[in-house]
C-alpha positions as CSV (number, residue, x, y, z in Angstrom):
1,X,0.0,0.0,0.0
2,X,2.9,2.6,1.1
3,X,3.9,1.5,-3.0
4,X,1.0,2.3,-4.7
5,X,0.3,5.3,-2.0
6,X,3.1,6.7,-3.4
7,X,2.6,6.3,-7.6
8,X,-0.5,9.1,-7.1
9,X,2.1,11.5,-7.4
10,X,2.5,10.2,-10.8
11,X,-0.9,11.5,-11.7
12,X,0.5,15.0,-11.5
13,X,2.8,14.3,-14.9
14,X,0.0,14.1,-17.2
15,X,-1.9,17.6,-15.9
16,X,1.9,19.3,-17.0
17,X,1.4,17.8,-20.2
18,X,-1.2,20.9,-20.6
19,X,0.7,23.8,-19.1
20,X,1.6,25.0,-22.8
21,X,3.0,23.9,-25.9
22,X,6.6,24.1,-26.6
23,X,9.0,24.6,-29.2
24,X,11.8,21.8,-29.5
25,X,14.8,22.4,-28.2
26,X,18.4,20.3,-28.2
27,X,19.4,18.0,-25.7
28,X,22.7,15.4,-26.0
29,X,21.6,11.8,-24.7
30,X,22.3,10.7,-21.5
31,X,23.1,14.9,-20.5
32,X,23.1,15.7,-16.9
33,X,20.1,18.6,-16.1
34,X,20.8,20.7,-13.3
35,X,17.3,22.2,-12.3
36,X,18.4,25.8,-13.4
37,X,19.0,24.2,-16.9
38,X,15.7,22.6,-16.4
39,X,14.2,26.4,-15.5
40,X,15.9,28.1,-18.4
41,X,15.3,25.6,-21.0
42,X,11.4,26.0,-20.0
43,X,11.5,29.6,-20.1
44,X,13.0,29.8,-23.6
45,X,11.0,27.5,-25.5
46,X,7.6,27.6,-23.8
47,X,5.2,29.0,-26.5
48,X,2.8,30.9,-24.1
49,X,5.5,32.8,-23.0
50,X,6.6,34.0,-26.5
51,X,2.8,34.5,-27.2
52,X,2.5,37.1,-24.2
53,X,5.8,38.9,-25.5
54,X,4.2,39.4,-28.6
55,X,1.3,41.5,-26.7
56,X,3.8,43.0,-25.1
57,X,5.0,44.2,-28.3
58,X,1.4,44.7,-29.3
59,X,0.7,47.1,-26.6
60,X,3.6,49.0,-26.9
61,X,2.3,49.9,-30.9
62,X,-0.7,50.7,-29.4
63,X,0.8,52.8,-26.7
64,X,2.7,54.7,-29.9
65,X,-0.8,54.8,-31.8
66,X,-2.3,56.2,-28.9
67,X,0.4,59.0,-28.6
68,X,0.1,60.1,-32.0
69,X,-3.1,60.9,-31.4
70,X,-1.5,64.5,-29.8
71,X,-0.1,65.1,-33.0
72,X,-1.4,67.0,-36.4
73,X,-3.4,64.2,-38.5
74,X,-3.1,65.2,-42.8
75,X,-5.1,63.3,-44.6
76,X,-5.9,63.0,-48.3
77,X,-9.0,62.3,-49.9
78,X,-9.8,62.4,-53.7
79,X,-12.0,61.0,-56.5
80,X,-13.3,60.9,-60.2
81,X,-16.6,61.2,-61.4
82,X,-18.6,60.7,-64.6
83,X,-21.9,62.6,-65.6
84,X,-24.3,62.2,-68.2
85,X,-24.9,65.6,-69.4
86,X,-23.3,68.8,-69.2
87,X,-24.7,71.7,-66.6
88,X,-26.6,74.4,-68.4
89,X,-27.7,77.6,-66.8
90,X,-30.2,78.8,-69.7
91,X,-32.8,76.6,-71.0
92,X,-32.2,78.6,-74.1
93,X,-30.8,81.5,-75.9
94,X,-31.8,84.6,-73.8
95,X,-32.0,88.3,-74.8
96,X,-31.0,90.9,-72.3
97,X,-32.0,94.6,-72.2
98,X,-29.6,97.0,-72.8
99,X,-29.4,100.4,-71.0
100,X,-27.9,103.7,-72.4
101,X,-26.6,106.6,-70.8
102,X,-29.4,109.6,-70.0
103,X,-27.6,113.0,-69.9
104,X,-30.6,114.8,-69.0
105,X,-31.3,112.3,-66.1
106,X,-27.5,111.7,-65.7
107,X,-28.3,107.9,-65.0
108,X,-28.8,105.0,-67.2
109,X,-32.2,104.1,-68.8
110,X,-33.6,101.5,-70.9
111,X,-34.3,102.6,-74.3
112,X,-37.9,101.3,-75.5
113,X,-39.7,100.9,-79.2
114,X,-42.6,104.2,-79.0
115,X,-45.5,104.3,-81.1
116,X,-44.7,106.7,-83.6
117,X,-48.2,107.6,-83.7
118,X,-48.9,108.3,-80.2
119,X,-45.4,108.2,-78.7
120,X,-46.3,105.6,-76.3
121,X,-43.5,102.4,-75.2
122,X,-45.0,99.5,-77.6
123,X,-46.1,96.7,-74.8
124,X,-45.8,93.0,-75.3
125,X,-47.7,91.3,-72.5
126,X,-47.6,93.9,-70.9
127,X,-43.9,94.6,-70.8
128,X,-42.6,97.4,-73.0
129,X,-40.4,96.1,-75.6
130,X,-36.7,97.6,-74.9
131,X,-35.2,99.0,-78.3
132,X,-31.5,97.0,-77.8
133,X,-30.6,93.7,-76.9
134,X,-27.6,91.7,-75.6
135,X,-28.0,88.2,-76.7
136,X,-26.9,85.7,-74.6
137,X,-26.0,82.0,-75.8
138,X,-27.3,79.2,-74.2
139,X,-23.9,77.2,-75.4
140,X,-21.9,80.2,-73.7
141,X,-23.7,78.8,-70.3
142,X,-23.0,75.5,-70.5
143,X,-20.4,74.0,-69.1
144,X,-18.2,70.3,-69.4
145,X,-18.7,68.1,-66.3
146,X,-18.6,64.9,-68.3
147,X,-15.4,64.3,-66.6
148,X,-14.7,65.2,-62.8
149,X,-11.6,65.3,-60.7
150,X,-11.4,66.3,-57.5
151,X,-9.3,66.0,-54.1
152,X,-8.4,67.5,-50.7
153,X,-5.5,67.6,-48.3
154,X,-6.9,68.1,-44.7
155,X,-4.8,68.7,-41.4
156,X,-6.8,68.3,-38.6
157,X,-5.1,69.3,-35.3
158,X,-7.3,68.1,-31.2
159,X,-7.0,71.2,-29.3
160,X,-9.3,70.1,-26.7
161,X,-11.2,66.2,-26.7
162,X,-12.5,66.5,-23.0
163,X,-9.4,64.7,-21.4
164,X,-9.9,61.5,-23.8
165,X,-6.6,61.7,-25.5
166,X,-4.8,61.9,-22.5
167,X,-6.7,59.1,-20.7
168,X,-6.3,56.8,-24.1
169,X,-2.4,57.6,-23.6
170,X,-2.1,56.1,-19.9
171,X,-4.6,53.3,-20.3
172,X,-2.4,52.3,-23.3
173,X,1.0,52.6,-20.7
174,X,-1.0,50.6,-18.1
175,X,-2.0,47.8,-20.8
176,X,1.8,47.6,-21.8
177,X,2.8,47.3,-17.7
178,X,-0.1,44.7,-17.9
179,X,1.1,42.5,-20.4
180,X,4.6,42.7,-18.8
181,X,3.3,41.4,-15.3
182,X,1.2,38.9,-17.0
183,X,4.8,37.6,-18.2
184,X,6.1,37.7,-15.1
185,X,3.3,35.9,-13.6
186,X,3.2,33.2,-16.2
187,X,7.0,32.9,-15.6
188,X,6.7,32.2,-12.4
189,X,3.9,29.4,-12.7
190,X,5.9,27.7,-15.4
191,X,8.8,27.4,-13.5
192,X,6.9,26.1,-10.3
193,X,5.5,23.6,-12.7
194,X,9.0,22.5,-13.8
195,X,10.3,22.7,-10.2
196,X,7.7,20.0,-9.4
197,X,8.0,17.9,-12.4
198,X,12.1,17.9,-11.5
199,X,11.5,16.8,-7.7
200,X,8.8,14.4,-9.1
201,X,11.3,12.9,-10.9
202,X,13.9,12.6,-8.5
203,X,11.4,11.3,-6.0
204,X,10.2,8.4,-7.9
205,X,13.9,8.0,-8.7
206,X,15.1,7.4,-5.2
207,X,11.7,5.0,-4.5
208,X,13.0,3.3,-7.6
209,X,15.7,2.0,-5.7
210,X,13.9,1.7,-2.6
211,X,11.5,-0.7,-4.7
212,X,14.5,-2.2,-6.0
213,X,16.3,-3.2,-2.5
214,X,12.6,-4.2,-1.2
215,X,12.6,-6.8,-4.2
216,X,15.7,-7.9,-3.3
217,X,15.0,-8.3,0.4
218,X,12.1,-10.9,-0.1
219,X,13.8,-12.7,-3.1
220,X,16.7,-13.3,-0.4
221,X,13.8,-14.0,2.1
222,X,12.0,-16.1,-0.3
223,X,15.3,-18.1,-1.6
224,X,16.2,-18.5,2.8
225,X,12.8,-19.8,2.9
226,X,12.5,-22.1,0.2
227,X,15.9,-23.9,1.3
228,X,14.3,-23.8,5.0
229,X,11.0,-25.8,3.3
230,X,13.7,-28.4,2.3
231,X,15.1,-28.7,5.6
232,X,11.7,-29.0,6.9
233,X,11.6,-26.1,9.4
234,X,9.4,-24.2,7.5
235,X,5.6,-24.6,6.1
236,X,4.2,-24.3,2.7
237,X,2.3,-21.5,4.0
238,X,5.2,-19.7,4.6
239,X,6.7,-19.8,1.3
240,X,3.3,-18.7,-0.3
241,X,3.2,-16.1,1.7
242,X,6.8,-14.3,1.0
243,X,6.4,-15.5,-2.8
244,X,2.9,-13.1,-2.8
245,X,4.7,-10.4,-1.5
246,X,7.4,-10.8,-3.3
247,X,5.3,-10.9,-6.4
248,X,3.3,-8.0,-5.4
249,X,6.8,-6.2,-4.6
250,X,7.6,-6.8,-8.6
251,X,4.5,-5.4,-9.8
252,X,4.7,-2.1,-8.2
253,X,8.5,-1.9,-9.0
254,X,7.2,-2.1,-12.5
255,X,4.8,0.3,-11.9
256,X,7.5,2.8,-10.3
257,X,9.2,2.7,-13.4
258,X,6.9,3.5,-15.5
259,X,5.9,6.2,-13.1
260,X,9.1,7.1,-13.4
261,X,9.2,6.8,-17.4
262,X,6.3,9.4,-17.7
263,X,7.5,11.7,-15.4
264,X,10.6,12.3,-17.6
265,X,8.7,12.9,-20.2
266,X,6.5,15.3,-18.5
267,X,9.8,16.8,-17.8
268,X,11.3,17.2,-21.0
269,X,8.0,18.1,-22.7
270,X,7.4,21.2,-19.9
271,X,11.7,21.9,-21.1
272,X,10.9,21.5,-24.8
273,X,12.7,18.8,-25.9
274,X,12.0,15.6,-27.2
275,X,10.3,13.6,-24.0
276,X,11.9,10.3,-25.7
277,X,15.5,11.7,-25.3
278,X,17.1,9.8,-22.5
279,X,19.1,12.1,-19.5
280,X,20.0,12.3,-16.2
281,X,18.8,14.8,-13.7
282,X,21.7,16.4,-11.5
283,X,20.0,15.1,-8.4
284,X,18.5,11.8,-9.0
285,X,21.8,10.3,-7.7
286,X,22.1,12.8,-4.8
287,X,22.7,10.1,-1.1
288,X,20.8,11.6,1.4
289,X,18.3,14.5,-0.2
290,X,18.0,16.0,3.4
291,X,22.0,17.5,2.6
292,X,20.0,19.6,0.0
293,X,19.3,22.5,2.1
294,X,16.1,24.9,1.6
295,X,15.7,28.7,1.2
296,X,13.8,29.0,4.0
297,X,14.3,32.0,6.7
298,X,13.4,33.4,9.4
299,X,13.0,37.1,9.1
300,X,9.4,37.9,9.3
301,X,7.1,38.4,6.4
302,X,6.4,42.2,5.3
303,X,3.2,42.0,3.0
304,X,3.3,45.1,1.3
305,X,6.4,44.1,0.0
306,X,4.6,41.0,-0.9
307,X,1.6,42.5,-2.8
308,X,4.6,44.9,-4.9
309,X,6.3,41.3,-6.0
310,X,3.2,39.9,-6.7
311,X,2.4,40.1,-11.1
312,X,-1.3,38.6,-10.3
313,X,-1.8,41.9,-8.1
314,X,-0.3,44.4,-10.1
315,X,-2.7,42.8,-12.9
316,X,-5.8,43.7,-10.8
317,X,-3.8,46.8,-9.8
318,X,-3.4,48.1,-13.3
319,X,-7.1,47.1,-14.3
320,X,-8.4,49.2,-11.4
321,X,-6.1,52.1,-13.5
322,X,-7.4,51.1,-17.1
323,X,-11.3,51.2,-15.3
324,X,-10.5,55.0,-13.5
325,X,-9.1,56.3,-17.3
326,X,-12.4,54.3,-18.9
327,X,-14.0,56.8,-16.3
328,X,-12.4,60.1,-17.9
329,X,-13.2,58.6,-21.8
330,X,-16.6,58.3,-20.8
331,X,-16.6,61.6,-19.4
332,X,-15.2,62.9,-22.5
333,X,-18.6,62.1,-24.9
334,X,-20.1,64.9,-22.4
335,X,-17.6,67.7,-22.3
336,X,-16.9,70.0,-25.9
337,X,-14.7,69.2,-28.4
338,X,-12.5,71.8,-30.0
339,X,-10.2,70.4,-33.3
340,X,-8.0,73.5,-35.7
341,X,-9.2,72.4,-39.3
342,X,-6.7,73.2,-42.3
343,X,-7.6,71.8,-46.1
344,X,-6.7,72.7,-49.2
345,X,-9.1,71.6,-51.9
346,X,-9.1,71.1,-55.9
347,X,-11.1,69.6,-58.7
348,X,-11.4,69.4,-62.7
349,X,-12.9,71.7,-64.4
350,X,-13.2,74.1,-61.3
351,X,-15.2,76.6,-60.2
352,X,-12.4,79.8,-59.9
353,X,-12.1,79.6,-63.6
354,X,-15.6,79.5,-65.1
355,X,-15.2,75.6,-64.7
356,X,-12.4,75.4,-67.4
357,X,-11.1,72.0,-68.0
358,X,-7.8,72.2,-65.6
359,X,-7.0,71.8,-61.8
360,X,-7.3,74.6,-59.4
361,X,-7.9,75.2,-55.9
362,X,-7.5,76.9,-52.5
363,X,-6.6,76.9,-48.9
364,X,-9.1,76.6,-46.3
365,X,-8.5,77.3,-42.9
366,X,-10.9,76.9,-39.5
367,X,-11.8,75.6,-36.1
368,X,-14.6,72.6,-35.1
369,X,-16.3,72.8,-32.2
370,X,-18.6,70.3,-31.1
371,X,-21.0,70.4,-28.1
372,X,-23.1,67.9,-27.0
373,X,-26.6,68.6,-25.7
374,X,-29.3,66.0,-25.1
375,X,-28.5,62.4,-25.5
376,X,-31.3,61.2,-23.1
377,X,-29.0,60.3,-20.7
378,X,-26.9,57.7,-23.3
379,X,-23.1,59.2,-22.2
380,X,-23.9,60.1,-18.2
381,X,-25.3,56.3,-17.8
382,X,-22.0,55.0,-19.7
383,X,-20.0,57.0,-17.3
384,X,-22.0,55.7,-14.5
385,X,-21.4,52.3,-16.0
386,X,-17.5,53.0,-16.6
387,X,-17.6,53.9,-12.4
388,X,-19.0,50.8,-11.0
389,X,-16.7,48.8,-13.1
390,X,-13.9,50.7,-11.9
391,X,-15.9,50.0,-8.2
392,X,-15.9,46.1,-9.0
393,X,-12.5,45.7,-10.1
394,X,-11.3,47.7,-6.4
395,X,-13.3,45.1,-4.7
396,X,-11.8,42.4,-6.8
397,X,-8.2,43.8,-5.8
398,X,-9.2,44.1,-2.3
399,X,-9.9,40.5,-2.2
400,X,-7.3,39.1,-4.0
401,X,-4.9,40.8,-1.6
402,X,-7.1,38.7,1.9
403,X,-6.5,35.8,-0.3
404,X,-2.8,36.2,-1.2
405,X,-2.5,36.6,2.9
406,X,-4.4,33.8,3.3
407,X,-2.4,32.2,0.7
408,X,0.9,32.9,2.3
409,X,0.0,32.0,5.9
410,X,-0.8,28.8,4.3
411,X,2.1,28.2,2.6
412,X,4.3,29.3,5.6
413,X,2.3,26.3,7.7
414,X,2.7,24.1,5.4
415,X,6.9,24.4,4.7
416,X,7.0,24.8,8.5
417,X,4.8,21.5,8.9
418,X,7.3,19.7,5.9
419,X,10.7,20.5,7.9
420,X,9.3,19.2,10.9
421,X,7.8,15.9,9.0
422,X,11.6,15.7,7.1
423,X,13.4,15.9,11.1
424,X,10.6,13.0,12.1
425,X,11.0,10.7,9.2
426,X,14.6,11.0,9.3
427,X,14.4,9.8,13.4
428,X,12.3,6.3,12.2
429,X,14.9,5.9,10.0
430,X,17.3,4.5,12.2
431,X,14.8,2.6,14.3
432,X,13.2,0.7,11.2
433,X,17.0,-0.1,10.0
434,X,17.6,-1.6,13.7
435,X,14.0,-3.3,13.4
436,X,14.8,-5.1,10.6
437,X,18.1,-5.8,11.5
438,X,16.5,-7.5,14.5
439,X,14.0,-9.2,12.7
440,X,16.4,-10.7,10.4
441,X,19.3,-12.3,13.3
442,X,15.8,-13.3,15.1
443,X,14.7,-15.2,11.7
444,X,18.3,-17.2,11.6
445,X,18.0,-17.9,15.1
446,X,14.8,-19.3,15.7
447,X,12.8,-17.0,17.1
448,X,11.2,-14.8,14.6
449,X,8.6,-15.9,12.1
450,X,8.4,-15.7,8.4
451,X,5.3,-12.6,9.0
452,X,7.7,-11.2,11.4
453,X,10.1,-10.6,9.2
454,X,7.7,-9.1,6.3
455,X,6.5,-7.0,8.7
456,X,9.9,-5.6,9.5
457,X,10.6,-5.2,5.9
458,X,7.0,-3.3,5.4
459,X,7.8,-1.0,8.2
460,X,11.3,-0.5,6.9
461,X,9.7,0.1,2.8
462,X,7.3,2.7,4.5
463,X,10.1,4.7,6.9
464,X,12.0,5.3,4.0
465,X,9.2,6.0,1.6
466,X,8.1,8.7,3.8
467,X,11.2,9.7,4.1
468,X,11.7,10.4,0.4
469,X,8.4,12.1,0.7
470,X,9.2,14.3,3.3
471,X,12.9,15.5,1.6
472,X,11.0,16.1,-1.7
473,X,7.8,17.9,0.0
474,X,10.6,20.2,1.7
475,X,11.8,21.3,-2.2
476,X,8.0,21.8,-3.1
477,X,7.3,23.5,0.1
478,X,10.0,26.0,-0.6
479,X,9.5,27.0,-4.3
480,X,5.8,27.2,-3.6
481,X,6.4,29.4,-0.5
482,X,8.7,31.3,-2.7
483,X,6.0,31.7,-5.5
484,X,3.5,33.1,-3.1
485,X,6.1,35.1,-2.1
486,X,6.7,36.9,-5.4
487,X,10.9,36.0,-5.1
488,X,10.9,32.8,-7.4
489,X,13.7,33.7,-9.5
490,X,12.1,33.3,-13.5
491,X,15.6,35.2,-14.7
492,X,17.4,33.0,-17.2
């Protein structure tokens, strides 16, 4: 049972499987891996991690869009169009009066057609008829627009957009700080992960050989046995009994190493390389793991400095930001907007020159104001909106930070709890070695049973299985104390 209690912990290399994809890296076979090779090979090749610098690099184009917004926009805008007809401005020839200079009156009059007979202006419904004309062609008056050109160069310049520019600007340099602490916290989770998967390994490495040497102990006990059956001082029953266990022992050594199999791939796969290639960790072969001493100390925990190593706080910490600058955009929509227009416009035929067939234009220059009135309430409930997220996202740092204090009172406990369990295990140690010792002199004397001695070598399997436990939980208790912490070390 202390066997098979012990290959759970190979459940744990199949969930690392789906930390994130990697890119292969090169590793010699049969290299020894130091865990900071281990670290550095994970943080080089791990695709999530090069996805995130890519936002990264993402926000920072956004942070340079959002700058440019300060800055004079020119813009061009042009375009050809074809008409049917032609733009006349007389339905037909037309006939203008023409006036002549009065000296008597000293002004100018028209000059009528009189009745010679009675002196009177001849009338044409009821219009007198004017004496000169100016004729005017109806072809003179129309004008080529078969054929259109035209364009525009405009400079538009923000002189005043209620605060949104600037609020764009810093919730674009909080998105870039964002992306960078989501690195740092997806650093720090992929190197936990490959802290555990390394002391996975070396733990089902070291109960490899403990399997190994409890295989051997009831082969020797089954062989003493057997030869005891011959001699007759022994029963059937007895050699049944040790050639179960001994059985049983075999399975779950073959059980341990596949265990141990599929943790080095776990391994490799989490360090991107190929999880067939065959290497050595630096530890595996390490005598006593309790010589491998933890960073543990003693000086007292300062939480403020926790919460500024934390990247899953400054997260919340910078979204509370983004939200507070969402507050001042939506503010924005209700407060005037004041923009410095410039444009210079042309077309073909234009309108300076009668509409001749050539390019010509001119320079434009004025301001935009725009005010906003009544939307029915649309922009103040959007601002009222933008608060209470800002609201919710306070509460959502407030809590995070009781449950990172929570999390690292637990995590203390717990590394305290492991050192304690590592100084125990170590102490039944000795007193399972002397137990079986005991058990086996008793055996070639006489006076100890065939179950006494399984027993001994049960209770010796299971003092030094916890003992492997308890070295290894002492590693896991450390890095995870130290991830909670915010000083895991994700440099490479």
């Amino acid at each position: 049972m202390t066997i098979r209690r012990m290959l759970l912990t190979v459940a744990l290399s199949g969930s690392l499987l789906t930390l994130g994809a990697q890119t292969t890296a090169t590793v010699a076979d049969g290299s020894v891996l130091t865990l900071e090779q281990c670290r550095d090979m994970a943080l080089s090749n791990n695709k999530n991690l090069r996805k995130i610098n890519e936002e990264i690099r993402a926000a920072g184009y956004q942070k340079d869009e959002a700058f440019a917004a300060y800055l004079p926009a020119i813009d061009f805008a042009g375009g050809y169009l074809y008409n049917q007809k032609n733009i006349s401005l007389l339905e037909k020839d037309a006939l203008l009066p023409v006036k002549t200079f009065d000296l008597q009156k000293q002004g100018y009059e028209f000059n009528v057609v009189k009745n010679p007979m009675t002196g009177e202006p001849v009338m044409v419904n009821g219009k007198p008829v004017p004496e000169q004309v100016a004729l005017l062609p109806k072809e003179a008056m129309t004008f080529d627009i078969h054929n259109v050109f035209f364009g525009a160069v405009t400079l538009t310049q923000p002189i005043f957009m209620g605060g949104k520019i600037v609020a764009m600007n810093k919730i674009t340099g909080y998105a870039e700080e964002l992306a960078k602490a989501k690195h740092g916290n997806a650093s720090r989770d992929l190197v936990y992960a490959v802290d555990a998967a390394y002391w996975m390994v070396v733990s089902l490495h070291a109960k490899q050989a403990l399997a190994e040497s409890y295989v051997n102990l009831l082969d020797t006990l089954s062989h003493n046995v057997g030869l005891m059956l011959e001699q007759g001082v022994a029963t059937r029953r007895d050699k049944l009994a040790v050639d179960v266990k001994l059985n049983s022992a075999q399975v779950d050594l073959t059980k341990v190493n596949n265990g141990l199999a599929l943790s080095k791939m776990a391994l490799a796969q989490l360090c991107g390389f190929p999880i067939h290639t065959p290497y050595t960790l630096a530890d595996e072969n390490a005598e006593c793991l309790s010589t491998l001493a933890p960073k543990y100390s003693d000086i007292p925990i300062d939480m403020n400095e926790v919460y500024a190593r934390r990247d899953d706080l400054r997260q919340l910490e910078l979204g509370v930001k983004i939200f507070g600058q969402k507050e001042k955009v939506a503010r924005a929509a209700m407060m005037p907007n004041l923009a410095l227009v410039g444009m210079y416009s042309f077309s073909n035929p234009n309108v300076f020159d009668g509409f001749k067939n050539k390019f010509s234009g001119a320079f434009s220059v004025g301001a935009m104001l725009t005010v906003p009135i009544w939307h029915w309430g649309g922009n103040y409930n959007k601002y009222r909106a933008a608060k209470a997220q800002t609201s919710a996202m306070r509460m959502e740092l407030e809590d995070a930070k009781e449950m990172i204090d929570l999390q690292v009172s637990q995590a203390n406990f717990k590394a305290e709890e492991a050192l304690k369990t590592r100084r125990m295990t170590a102490a039944n140690l000795e007193s399972a070695d002397e137990n079986l010792r005991c058990a086996n002199a008793g055996f070639r004397d006489g006076v100890m049973t065939v179950d006494d001695v399984m027993g001994a070598q049960t209770a010796w399997l299971k003092a030094h299985s916890e003992n492997i436990d308890a070295d290894i939980d002492v590693y896991l208790c450390d890095v995870y104390l130290s991830k909670v912490l915010g000083t895991l070390n994700t440099n490479k």
